[in-house]
PADOKOL-418506 format. One record per residue (C-alpha): residue in one letter; x, y, z. Coordinates in pm, 1 decimal. Example, Ala and Ser with C-alpha at 12.3 -4.5 7.8 and 13.67 -1.06 7.14 Angstrom:
// residues 2
 aa     east    north       up
  A   1230.0   -450.0    780.0
  S   1367.0   -106.0    714.0
END
This chain:
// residues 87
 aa     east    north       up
  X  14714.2  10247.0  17639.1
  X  14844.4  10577.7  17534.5
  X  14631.4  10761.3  17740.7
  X  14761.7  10558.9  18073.9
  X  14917.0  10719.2  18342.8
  X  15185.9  10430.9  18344.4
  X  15239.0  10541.8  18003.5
  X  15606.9  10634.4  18111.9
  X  15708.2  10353.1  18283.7
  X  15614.4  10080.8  18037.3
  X  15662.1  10338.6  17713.9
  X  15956.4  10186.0  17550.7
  X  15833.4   9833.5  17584.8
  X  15478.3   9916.9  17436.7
  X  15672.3  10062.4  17138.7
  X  15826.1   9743.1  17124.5
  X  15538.0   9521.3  17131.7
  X  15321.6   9771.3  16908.8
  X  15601.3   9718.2  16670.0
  X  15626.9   9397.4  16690.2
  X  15271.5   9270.5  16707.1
  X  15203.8   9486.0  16342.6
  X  15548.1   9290.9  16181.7
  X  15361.1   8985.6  16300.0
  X  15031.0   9111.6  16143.4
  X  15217.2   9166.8  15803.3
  X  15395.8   8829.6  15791.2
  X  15063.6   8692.1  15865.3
  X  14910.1   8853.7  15570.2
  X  15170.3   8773.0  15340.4
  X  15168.6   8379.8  15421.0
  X  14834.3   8329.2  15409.8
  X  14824.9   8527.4  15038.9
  X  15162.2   8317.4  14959.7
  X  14981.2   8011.1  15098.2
  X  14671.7   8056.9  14893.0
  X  14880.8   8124.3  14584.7
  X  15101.2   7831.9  14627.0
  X  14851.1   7580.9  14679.4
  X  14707.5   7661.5  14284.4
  X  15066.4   7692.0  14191.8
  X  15177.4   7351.2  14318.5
  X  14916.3   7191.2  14204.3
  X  14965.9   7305.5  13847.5
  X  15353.2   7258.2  13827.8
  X  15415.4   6965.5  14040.9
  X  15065.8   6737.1  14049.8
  X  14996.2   6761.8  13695.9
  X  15207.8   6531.5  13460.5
  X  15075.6   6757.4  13165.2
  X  15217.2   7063.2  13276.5
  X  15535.1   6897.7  13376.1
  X  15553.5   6750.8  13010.8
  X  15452.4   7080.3  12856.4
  X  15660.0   7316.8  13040.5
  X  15969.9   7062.9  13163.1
  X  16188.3   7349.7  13235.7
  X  15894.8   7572.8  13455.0
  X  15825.6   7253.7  13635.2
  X  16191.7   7192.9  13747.1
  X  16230.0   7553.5  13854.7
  X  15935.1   7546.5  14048.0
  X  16052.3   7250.3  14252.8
  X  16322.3   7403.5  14381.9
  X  16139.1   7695.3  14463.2
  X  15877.2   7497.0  14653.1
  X  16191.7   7338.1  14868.9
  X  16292.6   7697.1  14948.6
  X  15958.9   7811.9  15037.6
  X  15907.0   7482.6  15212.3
  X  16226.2   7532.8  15452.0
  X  16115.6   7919.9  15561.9
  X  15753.8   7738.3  15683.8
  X  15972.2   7503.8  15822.7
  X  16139.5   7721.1  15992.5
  X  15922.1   7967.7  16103.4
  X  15717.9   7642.1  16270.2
  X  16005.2   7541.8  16446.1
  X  16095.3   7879.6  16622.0
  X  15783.2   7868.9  16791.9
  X  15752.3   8223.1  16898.2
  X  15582.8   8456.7  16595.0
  X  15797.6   8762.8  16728.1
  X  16116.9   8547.0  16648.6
  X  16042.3   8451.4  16302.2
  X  15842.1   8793.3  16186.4
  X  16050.9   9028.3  16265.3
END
């Protein structure tokens, strides 16, 4: 695209969406490693009684973590549009 001869006329809103689109990428990224993570984690903490009888304290924090993380999926499904909730 750089290379275009429209390169001028359309500059400022391929900055934008070059921007943009590599927020998006990044957010991306960082869910899915979150998501990956999480999914051990909330197994462990809030599926297993042991752990919840072992570490009461742990287990309590880490449910109101998972409500916090819960309500930014939440609301990054509900926006709709990735460019609204990445960046």
């Amino acid at each position: 695209m750089s290379s275009s001869k429209y390169l001028a006329t359309f500059e400022e809103k391929i900055g934008y969406w070059n921007k943009a689109l590599g927020g998006i990428d990044e957010v991306y990224r960082v869910i899915g490693e979150v998501f990956r993570s999480w999914s051990f984690l909330e197994n462990l903490f809030i599926h297993s009684d042991e752990v919840k009888k072992e570490l009461p304290t742990h287990s309590t924090q880490f449910v109101g973590i998972d409500k916090e993380v819960r309500d930014i999926f939440a609301d990054g499904f509900n926006k709709k549009k990735a460019v609204t909730f990445c960046t």
